[in-house]
N, C-alpha and C positions, 0 to 999 in steps of 0.2 A: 028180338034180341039186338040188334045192329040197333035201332032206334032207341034203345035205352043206352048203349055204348056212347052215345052221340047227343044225347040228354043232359044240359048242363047243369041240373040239378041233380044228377045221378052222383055227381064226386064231389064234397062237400071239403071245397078249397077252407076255410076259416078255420076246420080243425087239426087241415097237414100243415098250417101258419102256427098256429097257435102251440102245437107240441115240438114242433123243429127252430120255434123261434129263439128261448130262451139256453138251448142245445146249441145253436150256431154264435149266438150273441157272447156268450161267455168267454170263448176264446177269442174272438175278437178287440173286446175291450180288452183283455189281458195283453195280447200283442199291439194295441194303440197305447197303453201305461208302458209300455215296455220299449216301444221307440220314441215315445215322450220325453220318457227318463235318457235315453241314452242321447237324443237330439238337445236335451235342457245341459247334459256335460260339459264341463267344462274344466281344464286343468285349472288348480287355485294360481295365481300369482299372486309373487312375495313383493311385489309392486303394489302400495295401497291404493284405493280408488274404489269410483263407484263399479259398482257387478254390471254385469252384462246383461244377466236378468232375460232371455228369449230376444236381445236387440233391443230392451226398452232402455234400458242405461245408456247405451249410449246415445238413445235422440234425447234425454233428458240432458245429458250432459250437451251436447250441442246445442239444443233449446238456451239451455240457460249460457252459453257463450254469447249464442246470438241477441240473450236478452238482458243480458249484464255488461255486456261488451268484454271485452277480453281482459282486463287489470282488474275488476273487479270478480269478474268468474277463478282467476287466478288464486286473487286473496282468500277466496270464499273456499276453494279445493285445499289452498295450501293450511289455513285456518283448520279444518275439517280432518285433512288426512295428514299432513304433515310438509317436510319439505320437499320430497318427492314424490310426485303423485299421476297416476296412470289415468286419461281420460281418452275419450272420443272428441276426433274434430272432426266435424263433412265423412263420417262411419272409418276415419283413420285413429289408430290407436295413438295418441301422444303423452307423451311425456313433460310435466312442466319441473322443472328442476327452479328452486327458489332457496332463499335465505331469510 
């Protein structure tokens, strides 16, 4: 009796995986969509510009500072959103004000 207790084929691990996996999973993923959503948040502002987007807006928008130079990244935002417009420089939020 104690030798069958101790018997690694006596407990057959792939069917206690197999019924408790899709049981544990479910609420899992539902609280990873649900701090997804609440991390992806963001108040709207009534400042036009590119989105935030999880931080990709803003490297794109500094991207294109660093690869436009700054008179022509200007024209390009102010062209695009208007004469006031909210961007990223070096991940700070600026403001270009134009006419």
């Amino acid at each position: 009796m104690v030798l069958e207790t101790l018997n690694p084929m006596h407990y057959n691990i792939t069917s206690l995986v197999s019924d408790t996996m899709p049981v544990a999973t479910v609420p899992v993923l539902i609280l990873m969509c649900f701090l997804f959503l609440i991390w992806n948040h963001e108040e709207t502002s009534s400042i036009p510009g590119p989105g935030y987007c999880m931080g990709i807006g803003p490297l794109i928008s500094h991207g294109r500072f660093l690869w436009m130079g700054v008179g022509n990244a200007c024209n390009y935002y102010n062209k695009t959103y208007g004469e006031f417009v909210r961007v990223w420089i070096s991940g700070e939020e600026t403001f270009i004000i134009s006419k």
